[in-house]
C-alpha positions as CSV (number, residue, x, y, z in Angstrom):
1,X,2.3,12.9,4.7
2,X,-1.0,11.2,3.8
3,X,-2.8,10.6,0.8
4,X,-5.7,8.9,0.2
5,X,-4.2,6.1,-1.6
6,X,-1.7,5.7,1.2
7,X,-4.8,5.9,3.3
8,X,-6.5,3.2,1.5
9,X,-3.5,0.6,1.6
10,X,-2.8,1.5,5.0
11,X,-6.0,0.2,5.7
12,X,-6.2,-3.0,3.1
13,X,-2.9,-4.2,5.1
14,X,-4.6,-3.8,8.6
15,X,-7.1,-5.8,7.1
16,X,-5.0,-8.2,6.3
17,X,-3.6,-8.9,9.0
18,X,-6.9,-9.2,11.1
19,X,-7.5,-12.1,9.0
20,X,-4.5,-13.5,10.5
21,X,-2.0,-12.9,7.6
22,X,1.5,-11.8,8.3
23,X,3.6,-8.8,7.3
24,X,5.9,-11.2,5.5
25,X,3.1,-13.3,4.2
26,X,2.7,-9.9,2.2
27,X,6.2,-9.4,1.5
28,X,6.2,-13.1,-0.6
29,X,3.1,-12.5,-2.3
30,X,4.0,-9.1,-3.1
31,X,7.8,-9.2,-3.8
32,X,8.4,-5.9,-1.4
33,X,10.9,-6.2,1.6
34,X,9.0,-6.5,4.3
35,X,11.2,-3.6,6.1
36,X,9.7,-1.1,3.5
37,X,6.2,-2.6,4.5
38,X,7.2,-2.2,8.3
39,X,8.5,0.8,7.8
40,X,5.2,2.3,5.5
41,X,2.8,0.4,8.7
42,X,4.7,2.0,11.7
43,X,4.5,6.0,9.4
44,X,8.7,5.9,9.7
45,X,8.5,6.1,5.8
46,X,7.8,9.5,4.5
47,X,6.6,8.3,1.0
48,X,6.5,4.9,-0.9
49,X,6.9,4.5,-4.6
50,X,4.2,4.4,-7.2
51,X,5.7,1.1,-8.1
52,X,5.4,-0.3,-4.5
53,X,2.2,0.7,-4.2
54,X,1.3,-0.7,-7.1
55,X,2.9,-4.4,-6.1
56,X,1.0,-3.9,-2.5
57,X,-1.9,-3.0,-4.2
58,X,-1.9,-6.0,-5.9
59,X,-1.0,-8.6,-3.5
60,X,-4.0,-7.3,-1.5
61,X,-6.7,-7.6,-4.6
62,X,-6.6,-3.7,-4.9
63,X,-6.0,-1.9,-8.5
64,X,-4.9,1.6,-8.7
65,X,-7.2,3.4,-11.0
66,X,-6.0,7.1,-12.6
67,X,-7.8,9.9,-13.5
68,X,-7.5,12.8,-15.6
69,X,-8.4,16.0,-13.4
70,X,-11.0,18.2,-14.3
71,X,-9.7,21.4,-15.3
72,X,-11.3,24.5,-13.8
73,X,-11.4,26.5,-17.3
């Protein structure tokens, strides 16, 4: 399953990698295992912590931002 944050770091770690970065340079700056970040890249990971994300997130100069949702009432 997909979710637009997933979405979005899925994307920021192709990125990086175009610009000739490794998987494990990723796993040092960010202090995950590089077989969860394999394992997130190749979809064999059905979901990834909050935490992890967070750590990716980041490494890659990302920040997770959180909203209230708007109530329908």
């Amino acid at each position: 399953m997909t979710t637009p944050v997933t979405d979005e770091l899925y994307e920021a770690i192709l990125e990086w990698q175009t610009k000739g970065r490794s998987l494990y340079q990723l796993s040092k700056k960010s202090g995950v295992s590089g077989p969860v970040i394999s394992r997130f890249m190749s979809g064999e990971r059905e979901g990834i912590r909050i935490q992890t994300i967070d750590k990716l997130a980041t490494a890659l100069g990302m920040a997770l931002l959180f909203r209230k949702k708007k109530s329908n009432a």
